[in-house]
Structures are given as C-alpha cells and as structure tokens.
N, C-alpha and C positions, 0 to 999 in steps of 0.2 A: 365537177361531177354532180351529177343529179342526186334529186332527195330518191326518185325510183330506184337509179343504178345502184345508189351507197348504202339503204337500209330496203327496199322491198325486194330490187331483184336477188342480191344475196342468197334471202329465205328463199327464194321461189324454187331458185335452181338446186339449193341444197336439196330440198321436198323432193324435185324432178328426178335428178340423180340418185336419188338415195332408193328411187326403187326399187322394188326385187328383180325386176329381169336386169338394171344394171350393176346390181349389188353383185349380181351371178357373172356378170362379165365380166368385172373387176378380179373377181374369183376365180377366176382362167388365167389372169394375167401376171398380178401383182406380185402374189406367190415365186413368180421365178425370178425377183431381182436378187442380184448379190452383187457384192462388193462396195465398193463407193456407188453409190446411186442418186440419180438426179431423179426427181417428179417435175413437168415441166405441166406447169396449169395445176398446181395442187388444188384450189379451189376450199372448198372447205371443209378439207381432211378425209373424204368417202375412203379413201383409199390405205389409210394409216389402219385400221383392223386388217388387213389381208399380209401384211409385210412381216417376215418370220425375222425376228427381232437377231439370230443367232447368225444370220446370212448375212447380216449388214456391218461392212467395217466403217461406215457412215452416208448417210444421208441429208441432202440437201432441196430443199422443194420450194420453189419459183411459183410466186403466186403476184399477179400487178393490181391486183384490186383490193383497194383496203376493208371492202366490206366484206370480201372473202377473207380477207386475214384473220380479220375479229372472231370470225368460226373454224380458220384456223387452227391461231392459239388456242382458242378454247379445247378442239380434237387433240392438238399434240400434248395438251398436258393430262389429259384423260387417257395416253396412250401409254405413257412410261416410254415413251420413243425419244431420242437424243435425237435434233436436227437442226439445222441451221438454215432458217426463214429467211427468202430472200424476195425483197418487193418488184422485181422488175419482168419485165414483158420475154418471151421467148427468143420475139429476135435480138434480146439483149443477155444472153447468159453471161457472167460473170467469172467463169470458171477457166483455168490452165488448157492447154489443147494435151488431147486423147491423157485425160486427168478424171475419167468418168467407166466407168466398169458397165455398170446399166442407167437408163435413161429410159422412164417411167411417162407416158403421154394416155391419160384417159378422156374421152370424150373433153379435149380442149384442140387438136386441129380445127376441130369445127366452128374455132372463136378466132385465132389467129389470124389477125390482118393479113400478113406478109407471112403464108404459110413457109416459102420457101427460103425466105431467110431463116425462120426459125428454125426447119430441119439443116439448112447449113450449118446454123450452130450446134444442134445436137449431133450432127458428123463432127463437126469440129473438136466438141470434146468427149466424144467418145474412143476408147482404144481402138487399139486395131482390130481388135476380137471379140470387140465388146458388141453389146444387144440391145435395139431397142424395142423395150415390150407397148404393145399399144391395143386398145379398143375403142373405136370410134362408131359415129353413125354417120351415113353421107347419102352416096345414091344409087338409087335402086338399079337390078339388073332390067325392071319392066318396064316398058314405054309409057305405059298410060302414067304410072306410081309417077316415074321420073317428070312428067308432064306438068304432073301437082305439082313438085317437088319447085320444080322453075317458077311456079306463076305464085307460090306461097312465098319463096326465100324474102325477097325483098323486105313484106311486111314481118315475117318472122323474125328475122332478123333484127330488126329494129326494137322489137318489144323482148329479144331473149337474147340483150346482152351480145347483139353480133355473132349469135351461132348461125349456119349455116347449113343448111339440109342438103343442097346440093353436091359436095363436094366428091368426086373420087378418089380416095380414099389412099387407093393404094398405087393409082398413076401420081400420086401428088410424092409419096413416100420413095418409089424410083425415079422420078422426075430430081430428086434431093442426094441422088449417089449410094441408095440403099440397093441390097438384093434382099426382096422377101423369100425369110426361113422357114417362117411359116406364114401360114392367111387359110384364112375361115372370112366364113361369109355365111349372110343368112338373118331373115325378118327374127327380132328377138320381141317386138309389142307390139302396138298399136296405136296411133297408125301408122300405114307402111310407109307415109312421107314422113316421118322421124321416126321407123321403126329399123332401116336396114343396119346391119350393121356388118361392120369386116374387124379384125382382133388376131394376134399375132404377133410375130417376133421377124425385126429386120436388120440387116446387119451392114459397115461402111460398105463399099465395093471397094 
C-alpha cells in the first residue's frame, strides 16, 4: 500500500464524505436499519451517528482499508455503539447465508472492483425479507454530464481510491437479483460529474 492510499487518502475521503449534502443522504437512509445489520464499506465511520442504537440486535461493518480503520475505531469508540470490525473486501463477507436482517452500502459501490460479486454476497447473506438500504453516486440521466463522466473516470479514479463516477447504479443492483423498493434519484452537489446520486431500499428477488 502507498504512503498516499494509507495516510492522505483516508483524510481526503473522510473531509469528502463528510459533507453536508452527504451527511443528509446518509440521513435518509441509515436510520432504517434493524436487526443484525451489516455496513459494507464502513469507511471511517460517517455513518455510525445516524443508526438508532435501540433498533439494533447487532452490528457488523466491513471496512478493507487499514487507513480507514484507524478512523474507524476511533468513530466507533466515540459512538457507544457495540460492533464487530471486520478487515475484509465486500466480495469477501465473512458471514452465515440469509444471517443478516439489513445490509448498509453508502457511497462504496462506487469503489468495489467486482461490484457484482459483492452484491452476490450481500444476497447471499441477507434474509429472505431482508433490505438493503443504500445511497450512492454514479451516472447521470444527461448526455453531455455523462460524456464528462466517461472522459474523467479513468484519471479520477486513480487519484480517489478507485471510485468510480460512471457507474449505474441501480441496473448494477438488479443485474445482482435485487428488486428496487424504493429508488430516488436526483443532482444532490456539485459538480453534476460526482453530483448524481440514486438512494433507496432493495430487496433479494
């Protein structure tokens, strides 16, 4: 690992994420897990203030980057939240099949190499009735935005940790065996090449 990826991009992404229009997205979402709940791309905890401590019979949050863990632990111990920290990538869950109630994904489809193994595994252990809440950013419905979107990813990419601007979003999520419960869409910042964003609730078929 790089001295960039292990100590600068970390901070970058934390700062990134942490802003208000996605602090507010999170805030759409998070709030509706219950049960045993999986975070998959915990990242460095943005999401640990929005989870109603009384809804949860446990929590487990998959983070593969060590420089994200380090901010992390530091969120989870600042939260009074019990959970159990696990270092590995999303196409690697570690978990029992349909052993997961809710399954937590915020703005990390957009990193995942192998998106569609990873949502196989979030089928994999999620119940039969279970829900996965998610908000992401991918691509746009406009031709020109989407135009950027393609001629930017490459170098984007490469300097932000392997996100991914172009991605759809929600043909990726049914392409994986889901049927979207719900889906919203709609520019949340700027600019509109990492501003679209889709956010919602999907469930196995």
């Amino acid at each position: 690992m790089s001295l960039y990826n292990r100590y600068v991009l970390p901070h970058l992404l934390h700062c990134a994420c942490g802003l208000k229009e996605f602090r507010q997205q999170r805030s759409l979402v998070v709030p509706g897990a219950r049960g045993r709940v999986l975070e998959v791309g915990a990242g460095s905890g943005l999401n640990l203030p929005h989870y109603r401590a009384e809804q949860l019979s446990g929590l487990v949050l998959l983070e593969p980057e060590e420089g994200m863990r380090v901010k992390l632990r530091k969120a989870l111990r600042a939260s009074g939240l019990d959970a159990e920290l696990i270092g590995l990538r999303g196409e690697e869950i570690p978990l029992e099949d349909h052993s997961v109630d809710t399954v937590v994904i915020t703005y990390t489809m957009c990193t995942i190499p192998d998106l569609q193994a990873a949502l196989a595994q979030v089928r994999r252990v999620l119940r039969p009735d279970g829900r996965m809440l998610f908000t992401e950013h991918g691509a746009a419905p406009d031709a020109d935005v989407r135009r950027w979107q393609d001629r930017l990813n490459p170098a984007w990419s490469r300097i932000a940790g392997g996100c991914n601007m172009n991605r759809h979003i929600d043909e990726e999520i049914r392409a994986a065996g889901f049927t979207l419960a719900e889906l919203n869409t709609g520019y949340i910042s700027w600019p509109k090449s990492l501003g679209y964003n889709y956010w919602g609730a999907a469930t196995p078929v």
